[in-house]
SEVEXVEX-725665 format. One record per atom (N, C-alpha, C): residue number from 1; x, y, z; residue in three letters; atom name. Coordinates in steps of 0.05 Angstrom, whole numbers. Example, Ala and Ser with C-alpha at 12.3 -4.5 7.8 and 13.67 -1.06 7.14 Angstrom:
// residues 2
NODE:resi:u:v:w:resn:name
NODE:1:264:-114:156:ala:N
NODE:1:246:-90:156:ala:CA
NODE:1:264:-66:156:ala:C
NODE:2:257:-45:142:ser:N
NODE:2:273:-21:143:ser:CA
NODE:2:258:1:157:ser:C
***
This chain:
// residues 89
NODE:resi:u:v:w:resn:name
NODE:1:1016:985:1476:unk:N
NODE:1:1036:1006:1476:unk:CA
NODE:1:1060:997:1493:unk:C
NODE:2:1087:1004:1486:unk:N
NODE:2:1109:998:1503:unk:CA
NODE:2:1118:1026:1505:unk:C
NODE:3:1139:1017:1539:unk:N
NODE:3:1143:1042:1549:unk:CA
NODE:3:1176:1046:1542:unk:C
NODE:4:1179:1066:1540:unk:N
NODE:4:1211:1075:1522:unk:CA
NODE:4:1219:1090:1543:unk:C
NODE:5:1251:1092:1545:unk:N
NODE:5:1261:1115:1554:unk:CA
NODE:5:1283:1135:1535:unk:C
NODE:6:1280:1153:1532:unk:N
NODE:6:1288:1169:1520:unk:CA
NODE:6:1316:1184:1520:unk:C
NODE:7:1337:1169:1507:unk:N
NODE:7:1365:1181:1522:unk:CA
NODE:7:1369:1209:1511:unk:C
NODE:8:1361:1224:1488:unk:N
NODE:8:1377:1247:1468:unk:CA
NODE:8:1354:1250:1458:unk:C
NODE:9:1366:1277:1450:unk:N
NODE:9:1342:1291:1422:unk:CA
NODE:9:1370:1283:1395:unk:C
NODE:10:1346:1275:1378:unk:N
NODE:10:1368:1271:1361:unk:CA
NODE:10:1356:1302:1332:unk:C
NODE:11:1372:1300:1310:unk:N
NODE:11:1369:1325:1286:unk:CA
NODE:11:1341:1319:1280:unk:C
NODE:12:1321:1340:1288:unk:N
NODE:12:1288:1337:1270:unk:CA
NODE:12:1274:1335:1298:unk:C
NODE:13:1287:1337:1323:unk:N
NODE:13:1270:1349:1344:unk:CA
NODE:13:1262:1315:1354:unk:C
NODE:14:1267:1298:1339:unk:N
NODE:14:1249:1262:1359:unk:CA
NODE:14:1266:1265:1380:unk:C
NODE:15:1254:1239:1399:unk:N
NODE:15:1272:1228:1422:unk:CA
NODE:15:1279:1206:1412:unk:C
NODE:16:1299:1197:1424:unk:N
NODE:16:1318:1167:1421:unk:CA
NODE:16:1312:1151:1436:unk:C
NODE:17:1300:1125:1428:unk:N
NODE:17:1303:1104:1454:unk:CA
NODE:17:1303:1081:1439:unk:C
NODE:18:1293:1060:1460:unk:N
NODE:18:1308:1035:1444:unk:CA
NODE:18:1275:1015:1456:unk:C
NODE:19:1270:1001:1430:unk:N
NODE:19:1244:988:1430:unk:CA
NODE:19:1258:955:1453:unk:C
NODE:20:1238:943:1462:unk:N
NODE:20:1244:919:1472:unk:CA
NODE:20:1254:903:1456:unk:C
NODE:21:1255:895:1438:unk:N
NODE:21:1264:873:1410:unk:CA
NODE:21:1296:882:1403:unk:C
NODE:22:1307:915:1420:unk:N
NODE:22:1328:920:1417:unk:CA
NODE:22:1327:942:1383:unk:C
NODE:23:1315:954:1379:unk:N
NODE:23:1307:963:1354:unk:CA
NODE:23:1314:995:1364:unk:C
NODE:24:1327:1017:1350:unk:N
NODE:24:1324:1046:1367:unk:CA
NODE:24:1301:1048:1353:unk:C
NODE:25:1292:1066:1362:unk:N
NODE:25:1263:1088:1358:unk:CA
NODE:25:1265:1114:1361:unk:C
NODE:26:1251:1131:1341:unk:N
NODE:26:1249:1159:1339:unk:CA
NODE:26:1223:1164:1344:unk:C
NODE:27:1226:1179:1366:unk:N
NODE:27:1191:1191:1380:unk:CA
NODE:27:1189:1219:1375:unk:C
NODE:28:1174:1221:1372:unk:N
NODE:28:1150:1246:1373:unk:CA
NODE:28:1145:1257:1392:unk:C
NODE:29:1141:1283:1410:unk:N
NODE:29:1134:1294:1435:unk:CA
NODE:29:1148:1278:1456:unk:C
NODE:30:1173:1270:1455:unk:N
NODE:30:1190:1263:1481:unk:CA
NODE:30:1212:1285:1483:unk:C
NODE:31:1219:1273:1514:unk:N
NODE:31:1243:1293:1514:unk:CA
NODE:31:1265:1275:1534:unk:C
NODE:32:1283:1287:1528:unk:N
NODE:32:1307:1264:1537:unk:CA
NODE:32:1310:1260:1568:unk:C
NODE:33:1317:1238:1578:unk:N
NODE:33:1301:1232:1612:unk:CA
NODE:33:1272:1232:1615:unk:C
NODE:34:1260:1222:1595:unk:N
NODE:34:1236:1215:1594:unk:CA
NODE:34:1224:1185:1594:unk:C
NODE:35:1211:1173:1602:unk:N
NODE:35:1205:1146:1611:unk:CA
NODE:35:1168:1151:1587:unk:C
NODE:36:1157:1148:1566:unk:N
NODE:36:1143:1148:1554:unk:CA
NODE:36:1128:1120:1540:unk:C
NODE:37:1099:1116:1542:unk:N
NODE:37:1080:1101:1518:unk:CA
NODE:37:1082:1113:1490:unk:C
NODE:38:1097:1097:1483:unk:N
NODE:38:1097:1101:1446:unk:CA
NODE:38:1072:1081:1438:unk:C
NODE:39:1068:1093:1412:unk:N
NODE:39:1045:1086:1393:unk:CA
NODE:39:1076:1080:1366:unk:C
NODE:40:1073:1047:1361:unk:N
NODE:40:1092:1057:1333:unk:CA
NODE:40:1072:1058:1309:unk:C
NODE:41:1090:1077:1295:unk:N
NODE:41:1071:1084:1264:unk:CA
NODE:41:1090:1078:1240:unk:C
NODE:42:1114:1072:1247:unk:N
NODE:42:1128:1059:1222:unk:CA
NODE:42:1156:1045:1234:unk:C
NODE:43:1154:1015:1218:unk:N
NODE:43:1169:999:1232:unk:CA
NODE:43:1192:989:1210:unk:C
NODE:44:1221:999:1208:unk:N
NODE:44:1238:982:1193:unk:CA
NODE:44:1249:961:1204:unk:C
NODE:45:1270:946:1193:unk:N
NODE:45:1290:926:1196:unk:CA
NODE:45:1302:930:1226:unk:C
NODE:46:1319:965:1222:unk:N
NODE:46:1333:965:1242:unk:CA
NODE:46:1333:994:1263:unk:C
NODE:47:1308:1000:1249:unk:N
NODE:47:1294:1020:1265:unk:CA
NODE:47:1263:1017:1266:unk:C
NODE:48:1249:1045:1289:unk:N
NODE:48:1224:1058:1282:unk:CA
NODE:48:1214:1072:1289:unk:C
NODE:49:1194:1084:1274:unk:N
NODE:49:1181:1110:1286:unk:CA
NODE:49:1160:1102:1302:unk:C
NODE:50:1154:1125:1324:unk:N
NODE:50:1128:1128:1349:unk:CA
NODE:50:1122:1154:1355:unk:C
NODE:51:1102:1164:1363:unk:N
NODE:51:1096:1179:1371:unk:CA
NODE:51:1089:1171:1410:unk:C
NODE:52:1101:1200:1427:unk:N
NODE:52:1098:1192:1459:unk:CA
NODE:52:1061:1192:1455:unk:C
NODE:53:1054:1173:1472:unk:N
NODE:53:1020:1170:1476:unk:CA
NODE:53:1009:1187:1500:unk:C
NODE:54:1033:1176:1527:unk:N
NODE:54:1039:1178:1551:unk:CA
NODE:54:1059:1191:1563:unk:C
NODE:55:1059:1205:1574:unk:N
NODE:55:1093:1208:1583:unk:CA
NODE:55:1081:1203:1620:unk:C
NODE:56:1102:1172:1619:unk:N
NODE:56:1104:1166:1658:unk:CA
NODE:56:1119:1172:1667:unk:C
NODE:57:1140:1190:1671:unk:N
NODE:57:1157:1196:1683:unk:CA
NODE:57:1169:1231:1661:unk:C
NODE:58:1160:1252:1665:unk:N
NODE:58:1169:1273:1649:unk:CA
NODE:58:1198:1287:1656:unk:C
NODE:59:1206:1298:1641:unk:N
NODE:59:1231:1304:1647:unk:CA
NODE:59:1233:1332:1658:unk:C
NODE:60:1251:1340:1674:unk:N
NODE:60:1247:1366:1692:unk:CA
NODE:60:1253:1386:1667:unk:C
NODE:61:1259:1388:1643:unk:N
NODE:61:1255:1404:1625:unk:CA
NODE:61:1222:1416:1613:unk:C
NODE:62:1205:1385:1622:unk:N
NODE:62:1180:1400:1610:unk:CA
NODE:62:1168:1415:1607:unk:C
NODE:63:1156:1426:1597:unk:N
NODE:63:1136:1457:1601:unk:CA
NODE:63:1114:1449:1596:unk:C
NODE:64:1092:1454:1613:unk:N
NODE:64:1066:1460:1600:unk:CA
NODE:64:1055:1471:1582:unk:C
NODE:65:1044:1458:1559:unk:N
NODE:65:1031:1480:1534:unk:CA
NODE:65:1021:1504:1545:unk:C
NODE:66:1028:1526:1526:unk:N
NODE:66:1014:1544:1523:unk:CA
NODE:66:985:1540:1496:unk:C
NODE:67:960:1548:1503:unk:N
NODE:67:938:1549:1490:unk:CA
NODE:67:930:1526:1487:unk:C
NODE:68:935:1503:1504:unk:N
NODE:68:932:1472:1486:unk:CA
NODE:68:941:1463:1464:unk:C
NODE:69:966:1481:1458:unk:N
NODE:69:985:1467:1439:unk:CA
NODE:69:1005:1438:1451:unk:C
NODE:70:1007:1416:1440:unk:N
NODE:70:1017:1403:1452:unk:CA
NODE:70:1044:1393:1428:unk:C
NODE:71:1052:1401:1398:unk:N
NODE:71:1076:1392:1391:unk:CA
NODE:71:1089:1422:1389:unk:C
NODE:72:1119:1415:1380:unk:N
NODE:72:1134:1442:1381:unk:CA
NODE:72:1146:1451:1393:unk:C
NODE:73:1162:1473:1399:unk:N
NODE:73:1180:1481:1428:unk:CA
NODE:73:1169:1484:1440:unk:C
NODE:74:1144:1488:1450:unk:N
NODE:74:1132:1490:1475:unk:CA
NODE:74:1130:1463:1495:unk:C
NODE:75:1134:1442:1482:unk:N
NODE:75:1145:1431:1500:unk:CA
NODE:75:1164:1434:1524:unk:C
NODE:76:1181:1450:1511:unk:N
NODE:76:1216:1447:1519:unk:CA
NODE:76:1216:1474:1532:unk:C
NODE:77:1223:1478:1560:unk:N
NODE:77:1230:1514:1569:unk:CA
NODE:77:1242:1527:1557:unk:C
NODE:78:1227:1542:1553:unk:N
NODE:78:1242:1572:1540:unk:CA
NODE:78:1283:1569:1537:unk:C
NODE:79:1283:1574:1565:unk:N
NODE:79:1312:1563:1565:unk:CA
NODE:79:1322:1553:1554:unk:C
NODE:80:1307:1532:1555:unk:N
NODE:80:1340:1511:1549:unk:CA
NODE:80:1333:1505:1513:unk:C
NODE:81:1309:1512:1505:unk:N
NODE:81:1311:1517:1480:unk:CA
NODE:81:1336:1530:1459:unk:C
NODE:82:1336:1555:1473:unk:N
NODE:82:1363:1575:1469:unk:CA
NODE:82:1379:1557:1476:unk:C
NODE:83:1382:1541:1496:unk:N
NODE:83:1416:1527:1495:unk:CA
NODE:83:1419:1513:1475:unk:C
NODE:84:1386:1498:1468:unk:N
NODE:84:1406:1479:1451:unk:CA
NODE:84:1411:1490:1431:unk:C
NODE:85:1383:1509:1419:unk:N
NODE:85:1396:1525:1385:unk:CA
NODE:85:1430:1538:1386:unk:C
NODE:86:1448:1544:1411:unk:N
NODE:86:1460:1554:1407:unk:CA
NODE:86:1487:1526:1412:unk:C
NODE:87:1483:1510:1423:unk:N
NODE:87:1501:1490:1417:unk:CA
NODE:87:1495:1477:1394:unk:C
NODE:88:1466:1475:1386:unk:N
NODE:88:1470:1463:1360:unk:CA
NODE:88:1478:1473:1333:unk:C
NODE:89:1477:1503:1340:unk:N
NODE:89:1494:1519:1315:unk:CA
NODE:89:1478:1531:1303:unk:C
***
C-alpha cells in the first residue's frame, strides 16, 4: 500500500492526491488534509482509482461513524457538509 495525501474533494465525493510515479488518484473514504493507505483498484495511463485502507494522519473535519457505517457523509461533520452542498450549488 502507498501513502497519499489528499489535497481536495473533487465532483463524486473522492479525494485527490497524487501516486508516487506522479500519477493523480481518486480515493474513496478520504478527506482533504488527509495523509492515507490506498489500496489501488484501477490503474490508467494518466490516472487511478484507490480506495483509503488507512487513514495516518485524519483531517480535523472527520467524524466518527454513526452505527458502523463507514462510507457516505458521515464521514464529513454535519457542518461542513452544508458548506460544501451550499458552495457547491
Amino acid at each position: 500500500m502507498e501513502e497519499v495525501t489528499i489535497t481536495k474533494l473533487v465532483h463524486g465525493g473522492q479525494g485527490l492526491g497524487e501516486l508516487s510515479d506522479g500519477r493523480k488518484v481518486f480515493v474513496w473514504n478520504a478527506l482533504p488534509g488527509e495523509t492515507v493507505k490506498v489500496r489501488v483498484v484501477k490503474k490508467k495511463r494518466s490516472y487511478a482509482e484507490a480506495i483509503a485502507e488507512e487513514v495516518v494522519k485524519a483531517s480535523p473535519e472527520r467524524a466518527e461513524p454513526r452505527e458502523g457505517k463507514l462510507l457516505g457523509d458521515q464521514s464529513v461533520a454535519d457542518n461542513d457538509i452544508r458548506g460544501r452542498k451550499q458552495v457547491q450549488g
